[in-house]
The first five atom37 places (N, CA, C, CB, O) and aatype in JSON, in Angstrom:
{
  "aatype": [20, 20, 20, 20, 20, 20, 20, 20, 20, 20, 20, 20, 20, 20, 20, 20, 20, 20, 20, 20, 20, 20, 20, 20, 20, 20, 20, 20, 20, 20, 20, 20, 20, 20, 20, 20, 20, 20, 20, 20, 20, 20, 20, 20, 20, 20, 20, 20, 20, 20, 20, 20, 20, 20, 20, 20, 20, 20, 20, 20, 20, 20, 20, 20, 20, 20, 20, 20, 20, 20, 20, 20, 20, 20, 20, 20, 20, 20, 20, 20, 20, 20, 20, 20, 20, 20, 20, 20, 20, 20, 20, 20, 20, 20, 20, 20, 20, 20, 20, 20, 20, 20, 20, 20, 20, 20, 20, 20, 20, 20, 20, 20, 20, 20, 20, 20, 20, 20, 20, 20, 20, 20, 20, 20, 20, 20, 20, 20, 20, 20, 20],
  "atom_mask": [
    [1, 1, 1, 1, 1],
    [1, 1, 1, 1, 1],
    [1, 1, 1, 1, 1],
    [1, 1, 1, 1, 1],
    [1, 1, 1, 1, 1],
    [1, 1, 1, 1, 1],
    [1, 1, 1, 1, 1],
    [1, 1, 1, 1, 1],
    [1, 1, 1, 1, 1],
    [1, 1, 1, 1, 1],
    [1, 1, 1, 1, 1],
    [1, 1, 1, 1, 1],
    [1, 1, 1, 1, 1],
    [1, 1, 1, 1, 1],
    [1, 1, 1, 1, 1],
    [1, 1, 1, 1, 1],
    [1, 1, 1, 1, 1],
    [1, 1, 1, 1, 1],
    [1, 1, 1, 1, 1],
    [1, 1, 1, 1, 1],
    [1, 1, 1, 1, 1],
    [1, 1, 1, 1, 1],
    [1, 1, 1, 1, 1],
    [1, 1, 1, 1, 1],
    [1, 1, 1, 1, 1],
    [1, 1, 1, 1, 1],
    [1, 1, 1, 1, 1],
    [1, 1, 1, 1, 1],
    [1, 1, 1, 1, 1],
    [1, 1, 1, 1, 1],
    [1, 1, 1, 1, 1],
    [1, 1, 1, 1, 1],
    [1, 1, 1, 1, 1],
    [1, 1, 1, 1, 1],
    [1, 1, 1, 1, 1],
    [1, 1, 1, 1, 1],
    [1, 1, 1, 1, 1],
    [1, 1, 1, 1, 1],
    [1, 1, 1, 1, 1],
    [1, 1, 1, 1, 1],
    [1, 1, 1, 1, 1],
    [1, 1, 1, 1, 1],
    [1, 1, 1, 1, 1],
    [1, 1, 1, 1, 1],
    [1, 1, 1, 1, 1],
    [1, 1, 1, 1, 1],
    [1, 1, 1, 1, 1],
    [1, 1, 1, 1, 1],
    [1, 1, 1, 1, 1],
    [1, 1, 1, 1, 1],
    [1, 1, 1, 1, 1],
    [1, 1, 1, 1, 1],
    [1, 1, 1, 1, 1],
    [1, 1, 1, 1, 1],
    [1, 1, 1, 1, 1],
    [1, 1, 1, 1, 1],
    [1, 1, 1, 1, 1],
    [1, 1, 1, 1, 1],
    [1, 1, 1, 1, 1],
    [1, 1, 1, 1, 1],
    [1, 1, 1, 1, 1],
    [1, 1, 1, 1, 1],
    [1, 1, 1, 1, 1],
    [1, 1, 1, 1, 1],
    [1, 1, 1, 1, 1],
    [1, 1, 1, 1, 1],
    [1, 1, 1, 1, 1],
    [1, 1, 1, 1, 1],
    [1, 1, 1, 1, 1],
    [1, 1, 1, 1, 1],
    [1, 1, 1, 1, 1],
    [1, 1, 1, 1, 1],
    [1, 1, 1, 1, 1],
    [1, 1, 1, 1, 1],
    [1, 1, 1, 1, 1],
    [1, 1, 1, 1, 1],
    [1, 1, 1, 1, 1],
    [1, 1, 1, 1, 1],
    [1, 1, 1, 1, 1],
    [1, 1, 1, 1, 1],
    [1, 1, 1, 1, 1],
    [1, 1, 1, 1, 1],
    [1, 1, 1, 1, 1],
    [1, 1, 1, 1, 1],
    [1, 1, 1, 1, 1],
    [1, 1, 1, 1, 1],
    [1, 1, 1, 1, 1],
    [1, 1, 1, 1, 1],
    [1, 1, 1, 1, 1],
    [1, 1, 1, 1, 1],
    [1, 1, 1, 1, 1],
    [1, 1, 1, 1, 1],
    [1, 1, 1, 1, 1],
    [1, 1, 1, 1, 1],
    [1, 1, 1, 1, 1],
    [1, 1, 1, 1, 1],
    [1, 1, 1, 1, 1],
    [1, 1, 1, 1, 1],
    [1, 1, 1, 1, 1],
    [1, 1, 1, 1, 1],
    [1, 1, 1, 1, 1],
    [1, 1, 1, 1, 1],
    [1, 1, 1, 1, 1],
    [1, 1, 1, 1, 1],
    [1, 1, 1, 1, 1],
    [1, 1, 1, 1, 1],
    [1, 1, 1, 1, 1],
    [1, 1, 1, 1, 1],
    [1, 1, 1, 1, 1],
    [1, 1, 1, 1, 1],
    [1, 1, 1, 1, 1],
    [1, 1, 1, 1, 1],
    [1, 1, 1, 1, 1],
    [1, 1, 1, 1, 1],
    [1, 1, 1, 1, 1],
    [1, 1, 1, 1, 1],
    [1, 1, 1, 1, 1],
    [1, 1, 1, 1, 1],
    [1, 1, 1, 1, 1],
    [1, 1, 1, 1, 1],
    [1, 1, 1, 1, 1],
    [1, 1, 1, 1, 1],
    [1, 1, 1, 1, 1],
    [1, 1, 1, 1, 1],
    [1, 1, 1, 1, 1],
    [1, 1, 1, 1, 1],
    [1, 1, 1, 1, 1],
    [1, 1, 1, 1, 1],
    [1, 1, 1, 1, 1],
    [1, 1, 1, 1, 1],
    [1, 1, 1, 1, 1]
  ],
  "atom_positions": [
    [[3.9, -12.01, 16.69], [4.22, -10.7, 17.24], [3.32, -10.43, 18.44], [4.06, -9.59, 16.17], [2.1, -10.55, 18.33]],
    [[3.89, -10.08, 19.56], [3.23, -9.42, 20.67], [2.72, -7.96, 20.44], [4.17, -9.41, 21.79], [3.44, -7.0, 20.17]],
    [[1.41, -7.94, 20.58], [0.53, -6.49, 20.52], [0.49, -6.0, 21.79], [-1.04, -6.58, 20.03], [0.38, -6.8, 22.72]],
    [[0.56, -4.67, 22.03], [0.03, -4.14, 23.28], [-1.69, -4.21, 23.57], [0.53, -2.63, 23.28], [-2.52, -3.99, 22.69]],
    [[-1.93, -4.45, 24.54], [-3.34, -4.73, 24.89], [-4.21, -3.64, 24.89], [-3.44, -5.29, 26.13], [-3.72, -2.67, 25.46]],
    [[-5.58, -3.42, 24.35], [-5.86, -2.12, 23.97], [-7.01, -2.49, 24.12], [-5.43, -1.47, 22.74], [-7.24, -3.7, 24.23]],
    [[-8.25, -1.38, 24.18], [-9.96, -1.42, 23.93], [-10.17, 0.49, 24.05], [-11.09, -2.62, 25.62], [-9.68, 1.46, 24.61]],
    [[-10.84, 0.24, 23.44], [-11.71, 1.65, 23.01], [-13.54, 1.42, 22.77], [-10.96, 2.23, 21.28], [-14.06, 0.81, 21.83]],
    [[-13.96, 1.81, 23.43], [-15.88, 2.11, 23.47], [-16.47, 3.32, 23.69], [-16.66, 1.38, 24.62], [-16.14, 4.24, 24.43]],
    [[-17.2, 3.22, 23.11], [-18.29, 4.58, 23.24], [-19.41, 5.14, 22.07], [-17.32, 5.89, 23.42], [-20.45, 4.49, 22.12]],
    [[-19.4, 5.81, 21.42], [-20.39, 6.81, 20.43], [-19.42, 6.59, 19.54], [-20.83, 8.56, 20.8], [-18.22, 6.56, 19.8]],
    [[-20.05, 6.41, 18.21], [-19.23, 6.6, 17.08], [-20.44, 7.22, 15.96], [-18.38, 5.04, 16.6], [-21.63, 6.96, 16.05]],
    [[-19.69, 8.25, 14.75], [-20.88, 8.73, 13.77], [-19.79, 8.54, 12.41], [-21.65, 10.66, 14.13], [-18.78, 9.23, 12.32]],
    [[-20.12, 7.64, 11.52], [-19.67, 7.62, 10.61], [-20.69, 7.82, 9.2], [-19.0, 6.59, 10.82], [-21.81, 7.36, 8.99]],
    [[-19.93, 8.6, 8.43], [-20.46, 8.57, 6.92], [-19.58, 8.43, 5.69], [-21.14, 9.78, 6.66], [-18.41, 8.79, 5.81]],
    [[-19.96, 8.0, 4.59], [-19.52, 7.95, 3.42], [-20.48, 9.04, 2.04], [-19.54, 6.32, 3.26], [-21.63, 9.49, 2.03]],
    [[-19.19, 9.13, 0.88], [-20.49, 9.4, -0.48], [-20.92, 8.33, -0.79], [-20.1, 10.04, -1.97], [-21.58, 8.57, -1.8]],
    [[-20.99, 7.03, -0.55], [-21.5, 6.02, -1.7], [-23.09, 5.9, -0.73], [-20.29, 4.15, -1.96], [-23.59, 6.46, 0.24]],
    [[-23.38, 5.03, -1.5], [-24.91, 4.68, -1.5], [-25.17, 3.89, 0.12], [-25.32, 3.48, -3.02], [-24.4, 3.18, 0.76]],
    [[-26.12, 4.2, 0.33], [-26.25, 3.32, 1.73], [-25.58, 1.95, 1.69], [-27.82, 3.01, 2.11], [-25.53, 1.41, 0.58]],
    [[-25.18, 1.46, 2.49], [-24.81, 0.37, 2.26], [-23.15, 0.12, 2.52], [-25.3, 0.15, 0.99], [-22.51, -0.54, 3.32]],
    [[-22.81, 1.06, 1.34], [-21.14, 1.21, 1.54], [-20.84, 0.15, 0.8], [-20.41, 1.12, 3.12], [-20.74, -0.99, 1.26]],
    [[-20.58, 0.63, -1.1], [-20.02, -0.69, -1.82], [-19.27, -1.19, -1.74], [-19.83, -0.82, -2.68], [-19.08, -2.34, -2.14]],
    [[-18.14, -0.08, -0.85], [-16.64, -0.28, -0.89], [-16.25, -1.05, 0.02], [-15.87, 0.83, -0.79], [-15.14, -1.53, 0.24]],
    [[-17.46, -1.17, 0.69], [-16.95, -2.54, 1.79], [-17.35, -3.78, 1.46], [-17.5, -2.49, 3.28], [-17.29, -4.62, 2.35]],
    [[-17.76, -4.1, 0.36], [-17.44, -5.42, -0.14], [-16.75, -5.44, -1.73], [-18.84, -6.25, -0.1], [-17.14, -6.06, -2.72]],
    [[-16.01, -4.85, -1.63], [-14.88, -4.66, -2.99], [-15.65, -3.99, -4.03], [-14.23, -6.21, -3.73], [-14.9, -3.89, -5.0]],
    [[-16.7, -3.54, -4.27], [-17.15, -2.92, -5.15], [-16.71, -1.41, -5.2], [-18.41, -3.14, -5.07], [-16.35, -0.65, -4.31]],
    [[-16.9, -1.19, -6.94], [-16.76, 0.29, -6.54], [-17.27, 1.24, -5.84], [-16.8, 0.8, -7.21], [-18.34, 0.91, -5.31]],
    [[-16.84, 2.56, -5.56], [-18.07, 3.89, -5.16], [-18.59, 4.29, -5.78], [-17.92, 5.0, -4.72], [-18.03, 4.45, -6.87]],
    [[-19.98, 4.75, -5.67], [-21.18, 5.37, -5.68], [-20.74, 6.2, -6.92], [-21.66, 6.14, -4.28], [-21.06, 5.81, -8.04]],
    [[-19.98, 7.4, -6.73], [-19.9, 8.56, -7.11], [-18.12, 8.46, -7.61], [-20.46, 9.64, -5.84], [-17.45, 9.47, -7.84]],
    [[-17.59, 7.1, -7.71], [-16.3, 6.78, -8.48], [-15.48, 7.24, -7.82], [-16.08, 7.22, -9.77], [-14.46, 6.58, -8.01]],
    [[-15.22, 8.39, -6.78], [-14.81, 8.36, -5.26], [-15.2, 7.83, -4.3], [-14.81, 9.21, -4.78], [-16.32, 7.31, -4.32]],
    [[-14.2, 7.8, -2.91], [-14.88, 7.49, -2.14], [-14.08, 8.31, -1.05], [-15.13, 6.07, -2.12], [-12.86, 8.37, -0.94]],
    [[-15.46, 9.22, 0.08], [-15.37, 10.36, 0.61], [-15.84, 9.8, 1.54], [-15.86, 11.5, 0.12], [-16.88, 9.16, 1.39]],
    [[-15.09, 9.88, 3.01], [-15.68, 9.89, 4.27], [-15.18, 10.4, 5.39], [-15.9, 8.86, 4.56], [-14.42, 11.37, 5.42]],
    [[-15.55, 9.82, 6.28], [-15.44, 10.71, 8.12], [-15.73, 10.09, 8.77], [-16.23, 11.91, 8.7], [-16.55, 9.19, 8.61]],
    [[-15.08, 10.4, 9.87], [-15.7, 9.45, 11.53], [-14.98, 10.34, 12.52], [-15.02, 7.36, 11.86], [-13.96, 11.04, 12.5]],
    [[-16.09, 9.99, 13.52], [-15.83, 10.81, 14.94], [-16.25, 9.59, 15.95], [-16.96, 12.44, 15.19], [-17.03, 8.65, 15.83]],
    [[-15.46, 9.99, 16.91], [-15.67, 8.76, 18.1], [-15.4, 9.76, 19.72], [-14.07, 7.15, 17.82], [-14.56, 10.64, 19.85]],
    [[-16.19, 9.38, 20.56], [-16.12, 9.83, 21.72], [-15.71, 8.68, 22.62], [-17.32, 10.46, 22.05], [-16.66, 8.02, 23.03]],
    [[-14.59, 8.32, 22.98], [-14.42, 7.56, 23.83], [-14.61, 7.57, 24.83], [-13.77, 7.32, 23.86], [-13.96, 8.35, 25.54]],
    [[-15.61, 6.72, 25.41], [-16.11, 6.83, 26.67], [-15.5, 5.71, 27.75], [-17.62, 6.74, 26.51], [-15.78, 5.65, 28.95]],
    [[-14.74, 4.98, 27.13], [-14.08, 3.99, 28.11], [-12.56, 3.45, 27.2], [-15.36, 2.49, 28.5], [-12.86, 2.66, 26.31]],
    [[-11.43, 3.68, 27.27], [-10.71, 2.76, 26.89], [-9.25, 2.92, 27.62], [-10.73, 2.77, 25.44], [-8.91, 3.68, 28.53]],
    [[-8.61, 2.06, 26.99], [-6.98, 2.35, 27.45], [-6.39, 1.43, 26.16], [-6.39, 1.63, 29.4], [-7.0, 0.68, 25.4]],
    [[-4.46, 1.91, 26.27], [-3.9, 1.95, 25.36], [-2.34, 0.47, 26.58], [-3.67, 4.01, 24.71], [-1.33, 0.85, 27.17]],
    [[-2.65, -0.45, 26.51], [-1.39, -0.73, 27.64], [-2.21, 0.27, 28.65], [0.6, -0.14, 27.14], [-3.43, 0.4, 28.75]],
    [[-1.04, 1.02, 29.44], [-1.6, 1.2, 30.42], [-1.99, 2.85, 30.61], [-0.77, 0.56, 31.37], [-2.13, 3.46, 31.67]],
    [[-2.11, 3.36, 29.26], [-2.73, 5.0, 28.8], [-3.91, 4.57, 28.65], [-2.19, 5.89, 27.33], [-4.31, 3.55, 28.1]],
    [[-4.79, 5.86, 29.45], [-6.11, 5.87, 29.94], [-6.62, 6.7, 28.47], [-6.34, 6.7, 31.64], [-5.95, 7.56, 27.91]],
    [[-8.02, 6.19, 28.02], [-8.1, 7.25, 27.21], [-9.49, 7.52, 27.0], [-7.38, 7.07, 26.03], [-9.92, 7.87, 25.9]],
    [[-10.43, 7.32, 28.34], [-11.45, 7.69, 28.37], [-11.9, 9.25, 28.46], [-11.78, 7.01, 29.16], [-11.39, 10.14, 29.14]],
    [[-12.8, 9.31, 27.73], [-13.44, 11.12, 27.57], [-12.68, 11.46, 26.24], [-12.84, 12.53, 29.13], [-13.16, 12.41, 25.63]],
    [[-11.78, 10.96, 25.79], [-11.05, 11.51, 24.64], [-11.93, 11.16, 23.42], [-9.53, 10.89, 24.52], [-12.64, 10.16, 23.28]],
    [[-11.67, 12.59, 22.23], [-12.35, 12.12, 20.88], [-11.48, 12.1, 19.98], [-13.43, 12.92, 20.36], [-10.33, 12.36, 20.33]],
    [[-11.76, 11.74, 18.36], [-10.99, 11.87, 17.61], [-11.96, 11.39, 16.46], [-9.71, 11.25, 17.94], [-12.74, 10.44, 16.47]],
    [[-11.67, 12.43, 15.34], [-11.97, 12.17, 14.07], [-10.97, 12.24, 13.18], [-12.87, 12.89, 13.7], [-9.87, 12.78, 13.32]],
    [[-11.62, 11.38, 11.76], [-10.8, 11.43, 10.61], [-11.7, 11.74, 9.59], [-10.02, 10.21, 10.32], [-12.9, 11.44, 9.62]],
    [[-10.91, 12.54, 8.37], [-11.44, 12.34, 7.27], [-10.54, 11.79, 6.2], [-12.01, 13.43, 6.94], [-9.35, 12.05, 6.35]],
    [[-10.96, 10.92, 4.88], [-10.87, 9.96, 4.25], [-10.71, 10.1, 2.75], [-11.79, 9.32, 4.61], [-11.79, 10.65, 2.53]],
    [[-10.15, 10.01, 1.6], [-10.42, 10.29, 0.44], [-9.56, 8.83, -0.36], [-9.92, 11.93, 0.13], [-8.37, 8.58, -0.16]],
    [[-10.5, 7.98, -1.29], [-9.85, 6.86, -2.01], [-10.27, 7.55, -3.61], [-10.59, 5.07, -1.53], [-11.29, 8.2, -3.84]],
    [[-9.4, 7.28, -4.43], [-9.4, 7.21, -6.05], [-10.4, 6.66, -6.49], [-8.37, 6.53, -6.68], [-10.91, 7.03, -7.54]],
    [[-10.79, 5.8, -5.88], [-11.63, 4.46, -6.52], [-12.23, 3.21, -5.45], [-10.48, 3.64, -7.61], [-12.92, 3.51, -4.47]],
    [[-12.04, 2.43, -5.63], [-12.18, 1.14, -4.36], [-11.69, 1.3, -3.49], [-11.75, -0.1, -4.46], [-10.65, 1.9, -3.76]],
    [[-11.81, 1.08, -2.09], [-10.75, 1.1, -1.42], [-9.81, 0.23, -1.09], [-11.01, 1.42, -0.66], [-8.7, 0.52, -0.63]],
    [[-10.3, -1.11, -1.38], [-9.56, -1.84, -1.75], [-7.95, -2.03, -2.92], [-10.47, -2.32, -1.93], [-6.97, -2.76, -2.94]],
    [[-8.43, -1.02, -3.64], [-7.2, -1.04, -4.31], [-6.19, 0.28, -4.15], [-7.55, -1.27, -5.74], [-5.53, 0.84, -5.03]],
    [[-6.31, 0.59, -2.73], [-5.86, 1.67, -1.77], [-5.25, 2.99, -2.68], [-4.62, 0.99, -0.69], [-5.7, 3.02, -3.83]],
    [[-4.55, 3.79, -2.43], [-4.15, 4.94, -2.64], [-5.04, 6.14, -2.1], [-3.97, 4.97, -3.92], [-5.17, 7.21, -2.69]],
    [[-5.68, 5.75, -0.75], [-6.27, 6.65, -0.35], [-5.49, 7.86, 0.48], [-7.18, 6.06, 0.24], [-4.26, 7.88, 0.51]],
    [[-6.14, 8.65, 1.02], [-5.28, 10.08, 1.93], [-6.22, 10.2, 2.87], [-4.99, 11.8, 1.1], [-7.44, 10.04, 2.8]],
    [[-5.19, 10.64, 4.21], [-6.2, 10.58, 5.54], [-5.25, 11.91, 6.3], [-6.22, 8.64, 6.63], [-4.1, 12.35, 6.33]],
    [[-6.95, 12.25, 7.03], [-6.27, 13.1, 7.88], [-7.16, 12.99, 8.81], [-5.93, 14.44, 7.47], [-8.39, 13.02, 8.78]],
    [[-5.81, 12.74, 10.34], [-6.6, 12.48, 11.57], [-6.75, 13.77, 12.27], [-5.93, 11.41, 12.51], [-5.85, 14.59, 12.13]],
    [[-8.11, 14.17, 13.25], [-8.2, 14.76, 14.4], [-8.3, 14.72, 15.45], [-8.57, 15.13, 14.46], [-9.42, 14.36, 15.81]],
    [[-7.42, 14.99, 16.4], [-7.17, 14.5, 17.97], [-7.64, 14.77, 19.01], [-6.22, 14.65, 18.4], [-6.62, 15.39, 19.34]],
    [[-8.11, 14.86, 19.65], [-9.11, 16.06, 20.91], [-7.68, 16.52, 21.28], [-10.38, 15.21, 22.7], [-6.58, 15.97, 21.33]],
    [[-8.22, 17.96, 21.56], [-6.61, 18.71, 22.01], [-6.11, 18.46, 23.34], [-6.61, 20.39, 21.99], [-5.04, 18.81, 23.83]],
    [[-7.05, 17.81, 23.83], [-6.94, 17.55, 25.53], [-6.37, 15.94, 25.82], [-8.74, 17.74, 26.36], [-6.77, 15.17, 26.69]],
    [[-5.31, 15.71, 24.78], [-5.08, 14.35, 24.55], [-3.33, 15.07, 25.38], [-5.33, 13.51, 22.5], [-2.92, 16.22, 25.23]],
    [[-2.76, 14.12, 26.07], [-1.32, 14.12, 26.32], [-0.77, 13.53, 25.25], [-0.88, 13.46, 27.54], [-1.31, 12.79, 24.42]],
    [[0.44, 13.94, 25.33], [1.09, 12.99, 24.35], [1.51, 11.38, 24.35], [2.15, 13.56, 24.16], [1.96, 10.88, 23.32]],
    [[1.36, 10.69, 25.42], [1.23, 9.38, 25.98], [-0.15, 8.92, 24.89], [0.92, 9.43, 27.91], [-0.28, 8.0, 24.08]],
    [[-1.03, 9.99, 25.33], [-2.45, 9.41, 24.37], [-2.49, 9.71, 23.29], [-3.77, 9.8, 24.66], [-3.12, 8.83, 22.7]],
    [[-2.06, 10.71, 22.4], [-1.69, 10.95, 20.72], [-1.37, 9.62, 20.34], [-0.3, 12.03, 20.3], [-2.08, 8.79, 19.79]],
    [[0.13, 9.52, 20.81], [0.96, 8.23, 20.37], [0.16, 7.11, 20.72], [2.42, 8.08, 21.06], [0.51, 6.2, 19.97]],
    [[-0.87, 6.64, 21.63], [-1.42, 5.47, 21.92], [-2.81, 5.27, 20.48], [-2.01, 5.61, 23.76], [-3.14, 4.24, 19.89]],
    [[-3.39, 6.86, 20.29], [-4.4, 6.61, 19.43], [-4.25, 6.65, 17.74], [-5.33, 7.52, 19.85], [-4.98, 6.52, 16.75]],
    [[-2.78, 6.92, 18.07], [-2.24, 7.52, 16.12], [-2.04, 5.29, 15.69], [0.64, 9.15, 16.02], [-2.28, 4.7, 14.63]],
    [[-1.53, 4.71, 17.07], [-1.31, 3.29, 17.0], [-2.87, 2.63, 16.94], [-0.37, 2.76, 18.37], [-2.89, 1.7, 16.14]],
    [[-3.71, 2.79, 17.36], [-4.6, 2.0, 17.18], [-5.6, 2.39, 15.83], [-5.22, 1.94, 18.48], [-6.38, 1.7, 15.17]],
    [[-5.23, 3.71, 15.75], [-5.98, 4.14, 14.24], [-5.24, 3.97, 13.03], [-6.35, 5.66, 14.15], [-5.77, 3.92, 11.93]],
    [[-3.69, 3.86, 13.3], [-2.88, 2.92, 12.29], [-3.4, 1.81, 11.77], [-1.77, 2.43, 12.82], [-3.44, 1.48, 10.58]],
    [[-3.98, 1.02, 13.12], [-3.47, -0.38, 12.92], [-2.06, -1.2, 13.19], [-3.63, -0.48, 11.76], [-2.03, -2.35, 12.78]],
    [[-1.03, -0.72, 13.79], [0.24, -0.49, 13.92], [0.09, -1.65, 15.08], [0.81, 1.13, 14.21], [0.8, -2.65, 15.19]],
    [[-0.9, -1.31, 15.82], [-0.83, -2.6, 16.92], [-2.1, -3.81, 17.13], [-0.73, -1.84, 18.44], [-2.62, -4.17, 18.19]],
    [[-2.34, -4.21, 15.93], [-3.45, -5.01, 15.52], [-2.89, -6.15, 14.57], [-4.56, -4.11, 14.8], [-1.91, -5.98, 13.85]],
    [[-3.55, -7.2, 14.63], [-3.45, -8.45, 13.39], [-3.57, -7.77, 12.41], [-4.54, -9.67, 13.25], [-3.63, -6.55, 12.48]],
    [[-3.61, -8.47, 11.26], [-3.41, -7.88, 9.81], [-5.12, -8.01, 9.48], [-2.15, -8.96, 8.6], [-5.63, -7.75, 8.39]],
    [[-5.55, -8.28, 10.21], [-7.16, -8.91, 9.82], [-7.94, -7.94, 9.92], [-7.83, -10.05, 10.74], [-8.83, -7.73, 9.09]],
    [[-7.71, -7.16, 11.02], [-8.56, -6.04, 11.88], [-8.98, -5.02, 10.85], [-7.64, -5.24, 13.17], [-8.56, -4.89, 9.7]],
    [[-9.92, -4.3, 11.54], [-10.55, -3.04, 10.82], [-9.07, -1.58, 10.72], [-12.25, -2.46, 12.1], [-8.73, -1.02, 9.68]],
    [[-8.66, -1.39, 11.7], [-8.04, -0.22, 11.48], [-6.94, -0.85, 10.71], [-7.68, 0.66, 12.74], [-6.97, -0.44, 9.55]],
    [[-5.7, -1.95, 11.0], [-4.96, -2.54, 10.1], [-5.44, -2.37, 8.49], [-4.93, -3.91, 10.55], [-4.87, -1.63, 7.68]],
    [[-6.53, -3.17, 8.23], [-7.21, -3.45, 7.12], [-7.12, -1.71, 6.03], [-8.95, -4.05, 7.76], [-6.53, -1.59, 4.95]],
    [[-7.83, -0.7, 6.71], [-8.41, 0.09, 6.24], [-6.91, 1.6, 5.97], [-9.85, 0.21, 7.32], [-6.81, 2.67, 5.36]],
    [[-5.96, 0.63, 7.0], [-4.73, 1.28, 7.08], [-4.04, 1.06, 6.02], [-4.01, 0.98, 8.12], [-3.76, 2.11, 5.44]],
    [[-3.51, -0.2, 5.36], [-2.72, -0.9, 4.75], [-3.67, 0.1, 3.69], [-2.54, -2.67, 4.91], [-2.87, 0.2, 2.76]],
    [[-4.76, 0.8, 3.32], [-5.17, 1.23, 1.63], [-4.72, 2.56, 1.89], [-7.02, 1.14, 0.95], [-5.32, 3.22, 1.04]],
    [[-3.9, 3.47, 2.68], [-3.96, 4.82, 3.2], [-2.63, 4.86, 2.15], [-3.87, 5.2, 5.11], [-1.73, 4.02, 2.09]],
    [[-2.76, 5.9, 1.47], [-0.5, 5.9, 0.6], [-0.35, 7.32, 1.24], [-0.01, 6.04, -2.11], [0.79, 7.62, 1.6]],
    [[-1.38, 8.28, 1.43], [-0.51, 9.61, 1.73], [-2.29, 10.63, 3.2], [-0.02, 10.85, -0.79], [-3.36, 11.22, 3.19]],
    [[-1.01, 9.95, 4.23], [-1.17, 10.56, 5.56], [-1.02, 11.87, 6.13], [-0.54, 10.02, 6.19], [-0.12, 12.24, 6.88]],
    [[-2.35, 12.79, 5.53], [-1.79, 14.66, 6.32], [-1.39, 14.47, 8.0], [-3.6, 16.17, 6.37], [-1.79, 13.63, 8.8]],
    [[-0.56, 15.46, 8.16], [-0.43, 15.9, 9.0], [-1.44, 15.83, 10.12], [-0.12, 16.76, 8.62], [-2.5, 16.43, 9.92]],
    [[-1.27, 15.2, 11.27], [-3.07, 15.31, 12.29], [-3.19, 16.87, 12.55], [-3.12, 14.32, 14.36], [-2.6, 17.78, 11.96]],
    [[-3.73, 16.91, 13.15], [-4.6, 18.28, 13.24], [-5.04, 18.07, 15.3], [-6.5, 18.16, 11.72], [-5.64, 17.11, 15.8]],
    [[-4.63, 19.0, 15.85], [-5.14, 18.9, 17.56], [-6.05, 19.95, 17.9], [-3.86, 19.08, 18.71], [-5.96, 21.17, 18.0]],
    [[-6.84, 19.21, 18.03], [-8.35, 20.81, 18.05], [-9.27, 20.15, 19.05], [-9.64, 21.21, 16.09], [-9.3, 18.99, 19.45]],
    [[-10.13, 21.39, 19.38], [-10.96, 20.37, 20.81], [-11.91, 20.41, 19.49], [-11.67, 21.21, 22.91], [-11.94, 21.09, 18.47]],
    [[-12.62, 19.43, 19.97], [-14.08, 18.24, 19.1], [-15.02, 18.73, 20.32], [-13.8, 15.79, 19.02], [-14.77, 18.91, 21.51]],
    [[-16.16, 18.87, 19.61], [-17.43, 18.93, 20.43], [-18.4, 17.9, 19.56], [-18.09, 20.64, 20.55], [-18.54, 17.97, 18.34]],
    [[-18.93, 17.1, 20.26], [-20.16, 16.55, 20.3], [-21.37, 16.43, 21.56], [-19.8, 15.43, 19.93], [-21.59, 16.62, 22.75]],
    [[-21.88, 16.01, 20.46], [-23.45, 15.94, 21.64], [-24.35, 15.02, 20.82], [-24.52, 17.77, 21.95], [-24.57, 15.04, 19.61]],
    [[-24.83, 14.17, 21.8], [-25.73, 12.97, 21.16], [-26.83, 13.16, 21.3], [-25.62, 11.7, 21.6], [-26.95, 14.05, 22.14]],
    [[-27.8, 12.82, 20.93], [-29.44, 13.24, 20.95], [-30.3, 11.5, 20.24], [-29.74, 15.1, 19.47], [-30.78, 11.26, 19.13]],
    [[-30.15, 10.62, 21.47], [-30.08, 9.37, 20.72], [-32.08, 9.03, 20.53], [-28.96, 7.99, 21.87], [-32.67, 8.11, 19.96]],
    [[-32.66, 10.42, 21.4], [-34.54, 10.41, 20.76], [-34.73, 10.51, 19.18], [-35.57, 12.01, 21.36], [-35.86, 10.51, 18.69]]
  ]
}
């Protein structure tokens, strides 16, 4: 299968409930027998094909039963509101996984998702303080 050509860079802040480490990323269970997380990303350089999508942010939050590996998790994405719709549709595909090998991180972490809220379009503020 032909993928559209894609890159995304910049700031990313991710957390989980499990224990440092993150059991669930090597098939073990969670911490706390859920598993609860989030991520925010400031893109500071990317494109989608030929959608620009630098300055744009987007977070998600995350909820699995159990492993995540043995998926039935629920996600809900957030979009910077200052996204066109050229760039929604370019970042809802790369946070799918929709346009990735089956190997990849967003593919991977996609294939455990069973029930997808509604995204949410809100402006995101961050600020880094990397002292």
């Amino acid at each position: 299968m032909t993928y559209v050509d894609w890159m995304i860079s910049g700031t990313k802040l991710a957390a989980c409930s499990c224990d440092y480490g993150c059991p669930c990323e090597f098939n073990a269970p969670p911490t706390l027998d859920v598993c609860e997380g989030l991520e925010a990303m400031e893109i500071e350089e990317g494109y989608f094909g030929d959608v620009r999508l630098d300055g744009l942010r987007f977070a998600a939050t995350y909820r699995w039963p159990g492993p995540v590996h043995l998926g039935g998790g629920a996600a809900q994405g957030v979009i910077d509101e200052a996204a066109t719709d050229a760039q929604r549709e370019a970042l809802f595909k790369i946070l799918s996984g929709e346009e990735q090998e089956p190997t990849t991180l967003f593919n991977i972490y996609g294939s455990t998702i069973a029930i997808e809220h509604e995204p949410v379009f809100a402006p995101i503020e961050m600020e880094w303080d990397y002292e």
